[in-house]
PDB file of N, CA, C and O in Angstrom:
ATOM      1  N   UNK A   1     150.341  79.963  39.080  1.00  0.00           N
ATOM      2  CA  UNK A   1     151.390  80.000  40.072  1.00  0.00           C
ATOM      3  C   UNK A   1     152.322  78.821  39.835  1.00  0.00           C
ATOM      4  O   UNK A   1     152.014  77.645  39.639  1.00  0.00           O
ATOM      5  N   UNK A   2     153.438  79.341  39.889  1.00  0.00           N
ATOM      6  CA  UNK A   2     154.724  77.986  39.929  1.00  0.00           C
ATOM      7  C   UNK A   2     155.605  77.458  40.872  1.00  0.00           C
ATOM      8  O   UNK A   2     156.139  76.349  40.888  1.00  0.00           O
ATOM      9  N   UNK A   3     155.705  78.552  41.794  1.00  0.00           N
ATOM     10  CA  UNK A   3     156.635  78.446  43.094  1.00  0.00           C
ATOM     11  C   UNK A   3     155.813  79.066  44.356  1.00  0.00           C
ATOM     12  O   UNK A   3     154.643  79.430  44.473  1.00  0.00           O
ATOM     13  N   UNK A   4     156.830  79.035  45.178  1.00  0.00           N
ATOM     14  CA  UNK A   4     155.716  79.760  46.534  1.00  0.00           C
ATOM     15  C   UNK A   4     156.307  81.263  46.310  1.00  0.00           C
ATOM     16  O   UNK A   4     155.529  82.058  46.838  1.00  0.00           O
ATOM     17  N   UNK A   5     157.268  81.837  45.788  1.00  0.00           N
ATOM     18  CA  UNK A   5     157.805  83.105  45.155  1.00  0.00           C
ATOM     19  C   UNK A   5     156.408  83.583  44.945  1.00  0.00           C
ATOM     20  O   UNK A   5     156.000  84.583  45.536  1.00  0.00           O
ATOM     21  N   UNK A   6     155.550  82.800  43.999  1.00  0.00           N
ATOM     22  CA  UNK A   6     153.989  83.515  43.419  1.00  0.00           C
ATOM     23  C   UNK A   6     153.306  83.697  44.334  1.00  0.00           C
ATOM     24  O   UNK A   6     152.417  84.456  43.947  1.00  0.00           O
ATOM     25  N   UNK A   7     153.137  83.407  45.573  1.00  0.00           N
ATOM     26  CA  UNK A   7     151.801  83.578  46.724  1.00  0.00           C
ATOM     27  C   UNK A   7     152.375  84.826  47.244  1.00  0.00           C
ATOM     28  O   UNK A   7     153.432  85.352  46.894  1.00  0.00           O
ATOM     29  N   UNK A   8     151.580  85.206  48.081  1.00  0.00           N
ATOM     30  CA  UNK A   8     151.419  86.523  48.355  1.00  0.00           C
ATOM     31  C   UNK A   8     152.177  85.864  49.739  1.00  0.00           C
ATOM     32  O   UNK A   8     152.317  84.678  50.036  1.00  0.00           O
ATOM     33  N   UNK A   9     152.696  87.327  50.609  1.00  0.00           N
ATOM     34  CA  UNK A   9     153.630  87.064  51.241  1.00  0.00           C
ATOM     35  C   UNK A   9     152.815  86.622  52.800  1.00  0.00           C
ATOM     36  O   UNK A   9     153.277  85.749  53.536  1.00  0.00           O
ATOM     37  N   UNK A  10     151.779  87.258  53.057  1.00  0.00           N
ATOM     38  CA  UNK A  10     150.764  86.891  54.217  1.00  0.00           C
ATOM     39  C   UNK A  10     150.299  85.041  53.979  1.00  0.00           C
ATOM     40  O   UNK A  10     150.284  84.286  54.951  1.00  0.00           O
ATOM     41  N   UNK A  11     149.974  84.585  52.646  1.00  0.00           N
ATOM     42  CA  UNK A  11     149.594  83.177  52.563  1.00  0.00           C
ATOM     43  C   UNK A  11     150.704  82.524  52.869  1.00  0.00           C
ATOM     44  O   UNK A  11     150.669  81.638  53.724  1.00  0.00           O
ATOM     45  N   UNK A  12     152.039  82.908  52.122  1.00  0.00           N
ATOM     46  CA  UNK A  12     153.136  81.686  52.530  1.00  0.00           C
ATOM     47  C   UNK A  12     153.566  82.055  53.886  1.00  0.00           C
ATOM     48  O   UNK A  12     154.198  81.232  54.547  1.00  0.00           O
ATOM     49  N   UNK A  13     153.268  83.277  54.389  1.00  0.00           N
ATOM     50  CA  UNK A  13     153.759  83.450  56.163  1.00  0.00           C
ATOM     51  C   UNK A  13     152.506  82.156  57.205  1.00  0.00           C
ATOM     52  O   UNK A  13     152.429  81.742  58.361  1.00  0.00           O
ATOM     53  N   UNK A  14     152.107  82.056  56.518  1.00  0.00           N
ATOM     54  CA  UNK A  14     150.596  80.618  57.212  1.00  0.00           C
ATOM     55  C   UNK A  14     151.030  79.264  56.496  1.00  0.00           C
ATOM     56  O   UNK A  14     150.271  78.314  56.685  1.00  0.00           O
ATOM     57  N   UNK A  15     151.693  79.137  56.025  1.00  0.00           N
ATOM     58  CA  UNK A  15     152.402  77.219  54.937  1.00  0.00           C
ATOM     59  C   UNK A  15     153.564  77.203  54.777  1.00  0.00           C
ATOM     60  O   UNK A  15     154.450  77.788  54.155  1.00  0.00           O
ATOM     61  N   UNK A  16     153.304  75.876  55.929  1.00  0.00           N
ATOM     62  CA  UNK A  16     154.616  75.131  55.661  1.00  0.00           C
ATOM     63  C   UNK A  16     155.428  75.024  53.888  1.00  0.00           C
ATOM     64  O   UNK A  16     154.809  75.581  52.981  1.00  0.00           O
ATOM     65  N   UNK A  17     156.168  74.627  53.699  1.00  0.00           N
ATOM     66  CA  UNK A  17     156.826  74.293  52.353  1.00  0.00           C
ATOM     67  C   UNK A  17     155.921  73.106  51.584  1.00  0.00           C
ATOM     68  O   UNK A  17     155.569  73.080  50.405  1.00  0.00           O
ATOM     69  N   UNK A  18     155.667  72.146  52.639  1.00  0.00           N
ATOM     70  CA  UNK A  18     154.876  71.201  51.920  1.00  0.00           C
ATOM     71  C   UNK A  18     153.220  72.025  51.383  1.00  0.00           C
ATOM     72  O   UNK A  18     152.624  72.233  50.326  1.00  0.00           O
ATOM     73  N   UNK A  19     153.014  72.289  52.883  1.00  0.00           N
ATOM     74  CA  UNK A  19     151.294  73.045  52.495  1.00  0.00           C
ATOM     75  C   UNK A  19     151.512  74.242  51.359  1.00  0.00           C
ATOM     76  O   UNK A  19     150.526  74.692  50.774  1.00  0.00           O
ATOM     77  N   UNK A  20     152.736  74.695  51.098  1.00  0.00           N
ATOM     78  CA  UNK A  20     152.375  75.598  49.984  1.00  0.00           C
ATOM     79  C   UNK A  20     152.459  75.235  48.313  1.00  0.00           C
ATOM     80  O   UNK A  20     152.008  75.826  47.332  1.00  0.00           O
ATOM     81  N   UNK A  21     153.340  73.837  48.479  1.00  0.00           N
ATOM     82  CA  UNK A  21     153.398  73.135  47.548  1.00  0.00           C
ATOM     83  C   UNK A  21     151.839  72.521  47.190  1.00  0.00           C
ATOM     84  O   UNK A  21     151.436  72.434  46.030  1.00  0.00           O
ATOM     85  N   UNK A  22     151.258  72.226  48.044  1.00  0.00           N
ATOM     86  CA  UNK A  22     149.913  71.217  47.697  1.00  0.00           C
ATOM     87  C   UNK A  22     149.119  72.298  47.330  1.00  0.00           C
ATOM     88  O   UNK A  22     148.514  72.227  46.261  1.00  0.00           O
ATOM     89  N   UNK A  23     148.971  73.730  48.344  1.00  0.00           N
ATOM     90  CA  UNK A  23     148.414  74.823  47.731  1.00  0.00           C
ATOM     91  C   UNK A  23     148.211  75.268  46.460  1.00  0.00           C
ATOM     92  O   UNK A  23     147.131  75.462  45.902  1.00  0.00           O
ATOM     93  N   UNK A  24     149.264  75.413  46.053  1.00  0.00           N
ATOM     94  CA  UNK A  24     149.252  75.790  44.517  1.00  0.00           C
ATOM     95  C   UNK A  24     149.114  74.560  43.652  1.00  0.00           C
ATOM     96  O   UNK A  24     148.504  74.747  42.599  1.00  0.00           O
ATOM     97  N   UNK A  25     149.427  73.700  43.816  1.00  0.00           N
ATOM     98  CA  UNK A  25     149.148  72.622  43.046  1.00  0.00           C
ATOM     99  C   UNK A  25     147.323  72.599  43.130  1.00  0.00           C
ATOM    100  O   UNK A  25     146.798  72.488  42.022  1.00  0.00           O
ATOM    101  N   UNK A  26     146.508  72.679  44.137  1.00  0.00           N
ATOM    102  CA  UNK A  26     145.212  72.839  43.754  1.00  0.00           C
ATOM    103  C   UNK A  26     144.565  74.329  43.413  1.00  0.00           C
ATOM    104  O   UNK A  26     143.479  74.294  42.835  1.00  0.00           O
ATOM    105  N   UNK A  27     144.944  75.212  43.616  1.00  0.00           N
ATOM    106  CA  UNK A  27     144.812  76.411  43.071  1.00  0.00           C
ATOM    107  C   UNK A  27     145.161  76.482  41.411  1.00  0.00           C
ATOM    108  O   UNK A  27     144.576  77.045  40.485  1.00  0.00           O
ATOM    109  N   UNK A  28     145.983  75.924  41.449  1.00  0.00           N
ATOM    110  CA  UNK A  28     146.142  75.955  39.901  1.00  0.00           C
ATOM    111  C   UNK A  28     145.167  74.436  38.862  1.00  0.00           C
ATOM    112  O   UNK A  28     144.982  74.352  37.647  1.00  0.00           O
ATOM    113  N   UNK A  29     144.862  73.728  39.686  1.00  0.00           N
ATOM    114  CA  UNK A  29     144.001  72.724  39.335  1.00  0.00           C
ATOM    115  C   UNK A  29     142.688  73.305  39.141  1.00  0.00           C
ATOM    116  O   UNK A  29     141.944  72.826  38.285  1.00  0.00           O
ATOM    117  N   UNK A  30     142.287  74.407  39.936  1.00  0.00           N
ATOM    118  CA  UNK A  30     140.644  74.637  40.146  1.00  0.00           C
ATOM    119  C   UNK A  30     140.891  75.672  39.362  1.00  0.00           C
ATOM    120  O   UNK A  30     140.489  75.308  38.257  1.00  0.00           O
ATOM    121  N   UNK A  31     141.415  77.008  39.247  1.00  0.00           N
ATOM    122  CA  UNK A  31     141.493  77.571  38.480  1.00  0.00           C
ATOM    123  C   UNK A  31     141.459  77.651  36.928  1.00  0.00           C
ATOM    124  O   UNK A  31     141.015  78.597  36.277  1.00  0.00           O
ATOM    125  N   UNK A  32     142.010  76.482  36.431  1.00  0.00           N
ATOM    126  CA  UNK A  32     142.051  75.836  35.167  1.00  0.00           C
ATOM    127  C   UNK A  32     140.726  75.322  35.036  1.00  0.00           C
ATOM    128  O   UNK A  32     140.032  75.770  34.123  1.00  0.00           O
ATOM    129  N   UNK A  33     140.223  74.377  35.870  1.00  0.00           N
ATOM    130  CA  UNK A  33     138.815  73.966  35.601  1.00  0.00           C
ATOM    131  C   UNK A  33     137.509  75.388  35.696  1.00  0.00           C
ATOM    132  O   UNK A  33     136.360  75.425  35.257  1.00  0.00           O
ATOM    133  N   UNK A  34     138.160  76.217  36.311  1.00  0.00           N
ATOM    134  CA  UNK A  34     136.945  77.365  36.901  1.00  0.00           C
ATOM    135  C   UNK A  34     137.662  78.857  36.090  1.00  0.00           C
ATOM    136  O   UNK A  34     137.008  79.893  36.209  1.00  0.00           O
ATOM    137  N   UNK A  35     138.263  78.881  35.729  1.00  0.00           N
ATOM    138  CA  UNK A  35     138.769  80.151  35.419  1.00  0.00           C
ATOM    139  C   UNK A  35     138.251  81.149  36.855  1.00  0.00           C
ATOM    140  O   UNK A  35     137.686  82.186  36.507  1.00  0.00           O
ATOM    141  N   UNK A  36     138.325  81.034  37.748  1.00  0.00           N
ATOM    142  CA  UNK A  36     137.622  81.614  38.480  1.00  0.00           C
ATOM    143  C   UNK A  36     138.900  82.269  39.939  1.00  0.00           C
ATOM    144  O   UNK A  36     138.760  81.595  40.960  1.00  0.00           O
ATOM    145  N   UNK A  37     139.714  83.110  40.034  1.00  0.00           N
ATOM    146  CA  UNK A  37     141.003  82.959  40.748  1.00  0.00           C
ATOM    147  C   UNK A  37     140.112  82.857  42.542  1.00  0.00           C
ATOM    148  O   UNK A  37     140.874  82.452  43.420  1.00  0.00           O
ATOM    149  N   UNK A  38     139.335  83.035  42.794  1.00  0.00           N
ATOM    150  CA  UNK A  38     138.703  83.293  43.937  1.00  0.00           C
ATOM    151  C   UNK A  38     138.289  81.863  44.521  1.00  0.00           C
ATOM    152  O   UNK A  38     138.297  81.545  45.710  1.00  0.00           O
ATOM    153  N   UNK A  39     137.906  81.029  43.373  1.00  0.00           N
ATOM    154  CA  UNK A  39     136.721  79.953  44.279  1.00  0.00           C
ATOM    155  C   UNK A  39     138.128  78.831  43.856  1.00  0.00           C
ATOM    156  O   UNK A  39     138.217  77.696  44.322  1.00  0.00           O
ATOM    157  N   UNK A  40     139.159  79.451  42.878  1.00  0.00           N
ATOM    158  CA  UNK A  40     140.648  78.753  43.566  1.00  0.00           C
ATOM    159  C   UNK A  40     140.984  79.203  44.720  1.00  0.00           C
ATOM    160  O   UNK A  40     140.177  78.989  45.625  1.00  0.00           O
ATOM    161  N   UNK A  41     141.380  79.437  44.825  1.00  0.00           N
ATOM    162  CA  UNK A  41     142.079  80.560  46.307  1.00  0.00           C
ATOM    163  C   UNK A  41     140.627  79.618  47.290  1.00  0.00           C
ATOM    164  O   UNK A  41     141.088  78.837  48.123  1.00  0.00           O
ATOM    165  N   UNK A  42     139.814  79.640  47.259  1.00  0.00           N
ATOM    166  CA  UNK A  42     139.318  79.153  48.432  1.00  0.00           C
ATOM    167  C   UNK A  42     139.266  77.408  48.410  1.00  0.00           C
ATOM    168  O   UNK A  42     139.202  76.721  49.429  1.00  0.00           O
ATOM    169  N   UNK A  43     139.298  77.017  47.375  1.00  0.00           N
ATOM    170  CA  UNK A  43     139.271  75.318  46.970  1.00  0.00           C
ATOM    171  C   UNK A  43     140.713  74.797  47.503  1.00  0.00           C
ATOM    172  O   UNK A  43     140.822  73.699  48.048  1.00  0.00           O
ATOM    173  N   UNK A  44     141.894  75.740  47.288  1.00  0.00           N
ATOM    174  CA  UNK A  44     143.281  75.496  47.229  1.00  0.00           C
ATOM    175  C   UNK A  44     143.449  75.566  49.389  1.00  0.00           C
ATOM    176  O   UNK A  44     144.364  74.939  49.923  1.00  0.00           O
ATOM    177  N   UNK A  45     142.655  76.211  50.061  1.00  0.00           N
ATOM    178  CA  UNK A  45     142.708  76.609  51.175  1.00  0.00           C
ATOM    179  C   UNK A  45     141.828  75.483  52.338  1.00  0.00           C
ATOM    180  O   UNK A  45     141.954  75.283  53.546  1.00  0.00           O
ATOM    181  N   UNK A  46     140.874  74.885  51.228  1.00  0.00           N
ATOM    182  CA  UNK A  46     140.126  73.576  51.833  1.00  0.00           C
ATOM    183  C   UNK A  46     141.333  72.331  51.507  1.00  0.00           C
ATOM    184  O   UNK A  46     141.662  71.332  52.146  1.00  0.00           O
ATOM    185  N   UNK A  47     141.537  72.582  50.946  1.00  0.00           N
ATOM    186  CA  UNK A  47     142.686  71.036  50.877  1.00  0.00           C
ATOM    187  C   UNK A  47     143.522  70.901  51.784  1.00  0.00           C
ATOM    188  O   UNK A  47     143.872  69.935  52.463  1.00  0.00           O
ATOM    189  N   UNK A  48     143.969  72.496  51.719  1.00  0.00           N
ATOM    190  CA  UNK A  48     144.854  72.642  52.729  1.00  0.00           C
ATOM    191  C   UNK A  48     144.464  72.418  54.322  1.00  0.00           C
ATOM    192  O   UNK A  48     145.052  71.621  55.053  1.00  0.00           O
ATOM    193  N   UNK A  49     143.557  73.118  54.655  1.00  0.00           N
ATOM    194  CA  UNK A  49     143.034  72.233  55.899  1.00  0.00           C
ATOM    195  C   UNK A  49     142.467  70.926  55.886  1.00  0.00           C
ATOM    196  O   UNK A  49     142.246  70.615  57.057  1.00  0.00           O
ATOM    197  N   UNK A  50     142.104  69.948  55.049  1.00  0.00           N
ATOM    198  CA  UNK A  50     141.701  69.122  54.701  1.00  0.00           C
ATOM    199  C   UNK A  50     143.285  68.210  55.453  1.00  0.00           C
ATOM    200  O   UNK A  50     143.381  67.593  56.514  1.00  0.00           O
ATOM    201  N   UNK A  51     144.363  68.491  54.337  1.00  0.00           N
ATOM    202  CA  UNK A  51     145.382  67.444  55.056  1.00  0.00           C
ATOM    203  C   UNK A  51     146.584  68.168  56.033  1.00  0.00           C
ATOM    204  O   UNK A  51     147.524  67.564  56.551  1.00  0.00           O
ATOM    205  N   UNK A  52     146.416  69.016  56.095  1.00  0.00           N
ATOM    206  CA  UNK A  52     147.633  70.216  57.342  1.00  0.00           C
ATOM    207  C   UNK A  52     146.533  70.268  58.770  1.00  0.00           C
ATOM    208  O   UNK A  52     145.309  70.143  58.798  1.00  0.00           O
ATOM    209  N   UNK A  53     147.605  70.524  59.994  1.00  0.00           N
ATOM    210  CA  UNK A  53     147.074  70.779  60.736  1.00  0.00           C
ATOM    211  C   UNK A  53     147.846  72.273  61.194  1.00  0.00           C
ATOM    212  O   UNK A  53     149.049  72.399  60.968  1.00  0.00           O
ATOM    213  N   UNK A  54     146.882  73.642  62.002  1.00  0.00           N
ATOM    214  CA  UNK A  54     147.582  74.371  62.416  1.00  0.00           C
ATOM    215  C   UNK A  54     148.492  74.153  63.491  1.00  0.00           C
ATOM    216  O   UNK A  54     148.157  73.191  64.182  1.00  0.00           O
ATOM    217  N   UNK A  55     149.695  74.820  63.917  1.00  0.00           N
ATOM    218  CA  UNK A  55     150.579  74.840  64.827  1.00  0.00           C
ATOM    219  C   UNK A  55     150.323  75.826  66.063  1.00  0.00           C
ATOM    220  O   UNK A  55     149.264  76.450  65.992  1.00  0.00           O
ATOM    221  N   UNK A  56     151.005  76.028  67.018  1.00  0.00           N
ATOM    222  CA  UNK A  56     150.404  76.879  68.006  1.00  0.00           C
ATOM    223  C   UNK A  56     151.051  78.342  67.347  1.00  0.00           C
ATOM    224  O   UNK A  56     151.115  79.303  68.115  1.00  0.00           O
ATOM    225  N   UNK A  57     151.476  78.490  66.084  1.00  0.00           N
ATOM    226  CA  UNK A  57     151.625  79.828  65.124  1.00  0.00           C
ATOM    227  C   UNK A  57     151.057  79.984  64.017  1.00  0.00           C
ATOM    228  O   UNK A  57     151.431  80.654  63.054  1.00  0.00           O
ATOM    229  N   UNK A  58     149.689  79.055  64.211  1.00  0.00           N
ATOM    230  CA  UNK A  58     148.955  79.568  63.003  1.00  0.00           C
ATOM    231  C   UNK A  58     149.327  78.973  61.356  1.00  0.00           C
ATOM    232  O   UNK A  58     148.589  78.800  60.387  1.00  0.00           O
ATOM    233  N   UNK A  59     150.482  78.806  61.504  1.00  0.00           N
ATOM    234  CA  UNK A  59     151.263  78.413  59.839  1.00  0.00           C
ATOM    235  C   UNK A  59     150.650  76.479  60.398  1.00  0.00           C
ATOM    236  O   UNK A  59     150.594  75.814  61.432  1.00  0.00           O
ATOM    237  N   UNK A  60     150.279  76.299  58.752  1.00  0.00           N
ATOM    238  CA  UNK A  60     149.626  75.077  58.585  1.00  0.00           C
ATOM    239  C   UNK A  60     150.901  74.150  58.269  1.00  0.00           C
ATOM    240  O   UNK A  60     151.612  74.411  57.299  1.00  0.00           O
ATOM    241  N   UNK A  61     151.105  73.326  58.909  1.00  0.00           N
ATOM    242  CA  UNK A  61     152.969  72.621  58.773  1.00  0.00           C
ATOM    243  C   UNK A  61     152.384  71.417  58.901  1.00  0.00           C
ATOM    244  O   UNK A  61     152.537  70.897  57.795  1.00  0.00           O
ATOM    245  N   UNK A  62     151.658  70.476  59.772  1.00  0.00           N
ATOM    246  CA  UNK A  62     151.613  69.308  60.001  1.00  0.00           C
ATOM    247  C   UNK A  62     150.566  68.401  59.118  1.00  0.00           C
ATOM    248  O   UNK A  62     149.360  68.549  58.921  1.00  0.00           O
ATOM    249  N   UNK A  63     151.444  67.457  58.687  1.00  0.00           N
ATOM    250  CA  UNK A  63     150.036  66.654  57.751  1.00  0.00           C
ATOM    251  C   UNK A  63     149.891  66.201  58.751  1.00  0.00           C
ATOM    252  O   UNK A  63     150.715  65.950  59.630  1.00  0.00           O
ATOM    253  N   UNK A  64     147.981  65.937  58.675  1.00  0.00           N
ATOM    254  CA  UNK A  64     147.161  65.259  59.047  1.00  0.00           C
ATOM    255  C   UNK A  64     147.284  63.168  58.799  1.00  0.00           C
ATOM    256  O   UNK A  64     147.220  62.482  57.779  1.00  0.00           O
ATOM    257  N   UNK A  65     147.441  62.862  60.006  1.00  0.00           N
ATOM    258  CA  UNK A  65     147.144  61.355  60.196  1.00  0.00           C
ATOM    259  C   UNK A  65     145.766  60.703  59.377  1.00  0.00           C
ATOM    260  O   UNK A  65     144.564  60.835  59.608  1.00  0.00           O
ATOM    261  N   UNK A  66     146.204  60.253  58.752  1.00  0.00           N
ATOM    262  CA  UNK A  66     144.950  59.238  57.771  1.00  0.00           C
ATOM    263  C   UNK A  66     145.000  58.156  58.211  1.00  0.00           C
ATOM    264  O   UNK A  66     145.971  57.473  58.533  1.00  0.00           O
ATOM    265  N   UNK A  67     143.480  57.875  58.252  1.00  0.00           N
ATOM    266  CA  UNK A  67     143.084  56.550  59.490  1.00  0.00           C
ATOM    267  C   UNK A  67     142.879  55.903  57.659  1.00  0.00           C
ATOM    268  O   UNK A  67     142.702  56.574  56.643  1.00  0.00           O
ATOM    269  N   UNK A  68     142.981  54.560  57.793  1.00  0.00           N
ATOM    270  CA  UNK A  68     142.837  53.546  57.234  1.00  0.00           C
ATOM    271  C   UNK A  68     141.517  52.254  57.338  1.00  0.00           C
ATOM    272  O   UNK A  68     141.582  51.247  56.634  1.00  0.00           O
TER     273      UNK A  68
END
């Protein structure tokens, strides 16, 4: 994947611009290490909740506050 053009239209209707940027950036990280498009797709979806928070619409928009 290179753009958010490549995600399917239900994933980028749930990510922000940023969360779909970080998305594919680890989807395409795990994938390469895993050849595996699935346990990307789910690795790429933990990050994403990892630093996004949901909105009261479901689409993941807000980074998460990192305590120090």
């Amino acid at each position: 994947m290179e753009s958010p053009s490549d995600l399917s239209p239900e994933v980028r209707s749930h990510l922000s611009e940023a969360a779909q940027r970080t998305f594919i950036a680890n989807y395409n990280t795990a994938l390469a290490e895993t050849g595996d498009e699935a346990k990307a797709g789910h690795h790429a979806w933990d990050v994403v909740a990892e630093q996004f928070e949901q909105d009261e619409h479901g689409v993941w928009s807000k980074g998460k506050e990192k305590l120090i």
